[in-house]
C-alpha positions as CSV (number, residue, x, y, z in Angstrom):
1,X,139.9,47.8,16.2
2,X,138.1,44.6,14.4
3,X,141.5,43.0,14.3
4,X,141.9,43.4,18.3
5,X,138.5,42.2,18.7
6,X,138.5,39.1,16.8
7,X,141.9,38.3,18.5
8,X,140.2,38.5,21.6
9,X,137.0,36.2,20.8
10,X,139.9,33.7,19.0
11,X,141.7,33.3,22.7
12,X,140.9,30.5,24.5
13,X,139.7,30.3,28.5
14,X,143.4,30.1,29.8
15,X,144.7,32.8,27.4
16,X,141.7,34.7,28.7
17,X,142.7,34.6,32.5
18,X,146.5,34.7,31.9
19,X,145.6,38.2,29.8
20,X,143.5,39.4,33.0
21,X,145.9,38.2,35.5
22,X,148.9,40.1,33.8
23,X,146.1,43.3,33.3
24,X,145.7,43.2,37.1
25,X,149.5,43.1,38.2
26,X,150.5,45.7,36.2
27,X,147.7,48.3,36.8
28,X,148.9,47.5,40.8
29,X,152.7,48.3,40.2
30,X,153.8,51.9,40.0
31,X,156.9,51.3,38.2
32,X,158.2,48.8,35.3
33,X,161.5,48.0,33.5
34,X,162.0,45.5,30.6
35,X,164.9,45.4,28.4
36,X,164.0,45.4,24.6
37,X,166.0,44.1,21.8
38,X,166.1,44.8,18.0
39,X,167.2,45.2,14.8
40,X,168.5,47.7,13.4
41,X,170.0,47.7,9.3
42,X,171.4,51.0,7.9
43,X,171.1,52.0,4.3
44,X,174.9,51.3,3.4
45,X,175.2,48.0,5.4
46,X,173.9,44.5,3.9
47,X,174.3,43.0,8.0
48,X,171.7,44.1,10.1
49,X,173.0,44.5,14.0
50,X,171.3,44.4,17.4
51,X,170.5,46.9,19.8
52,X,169.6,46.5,23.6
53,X,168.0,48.7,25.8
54,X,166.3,49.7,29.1
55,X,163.1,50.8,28.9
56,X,161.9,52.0,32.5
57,X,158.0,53.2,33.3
58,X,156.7,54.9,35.9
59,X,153.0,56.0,36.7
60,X,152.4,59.8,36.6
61,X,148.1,60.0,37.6
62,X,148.1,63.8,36.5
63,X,150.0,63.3,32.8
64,X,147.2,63.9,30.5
65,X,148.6,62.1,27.7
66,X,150.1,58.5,28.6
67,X,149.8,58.6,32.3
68,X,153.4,57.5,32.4
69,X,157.0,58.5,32.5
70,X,159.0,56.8,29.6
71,X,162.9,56.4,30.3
72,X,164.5,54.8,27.4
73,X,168.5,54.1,27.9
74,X,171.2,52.3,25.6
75,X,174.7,52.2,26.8
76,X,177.1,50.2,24.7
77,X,180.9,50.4,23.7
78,X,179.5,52.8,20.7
79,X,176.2,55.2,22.3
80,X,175.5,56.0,25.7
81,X,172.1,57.2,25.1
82,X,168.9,58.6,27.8
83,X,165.9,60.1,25.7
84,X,162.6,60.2,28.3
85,X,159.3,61.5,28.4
86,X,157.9,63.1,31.4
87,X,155.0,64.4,31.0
């Protein structure tokens, strides 16, 4: 918690409003995708390798927990993968 606040007292005016405007946009969509990327290294391989997927969200007002429905989805030559939450 002290390390969010003194990152947000270190930001400068136009971080600020950027920060606020991007605050505003989202809390007006309902839904969100975003594809994510990263590494993954397994105990018997020296070469790490990348992994893509799709992460969809989609507002849920009466989830008590995150408010949100989590779809995360990974289909390559290797995995075709859906794990969600739904409240």
């Amino acid at each position: 918690m002290l390390c969010a606040a003194a990152l947000a007292l270190s930001q400068t005016r136009s971080q600020t409003k950027l920060r606020d405007k991007v605050i505003v946009k989202y809390s007006s969509n309902e839904r969100m995708s975003y594809i994510i990327a990263y590494t993954v290294k397994s105990f018997d391989d020296d070469v790490p390798y990348i992994v893509e997927a799709t992460v969809t969200t989609k507002r849920l007002k009466n989830d008590s927990a995150f408010k949100e429905m989590f779809m995360y989805s990974r289909k390559d030559s290797t995995v075709n993968l859906t794990k969600h939450y739904d409240g």
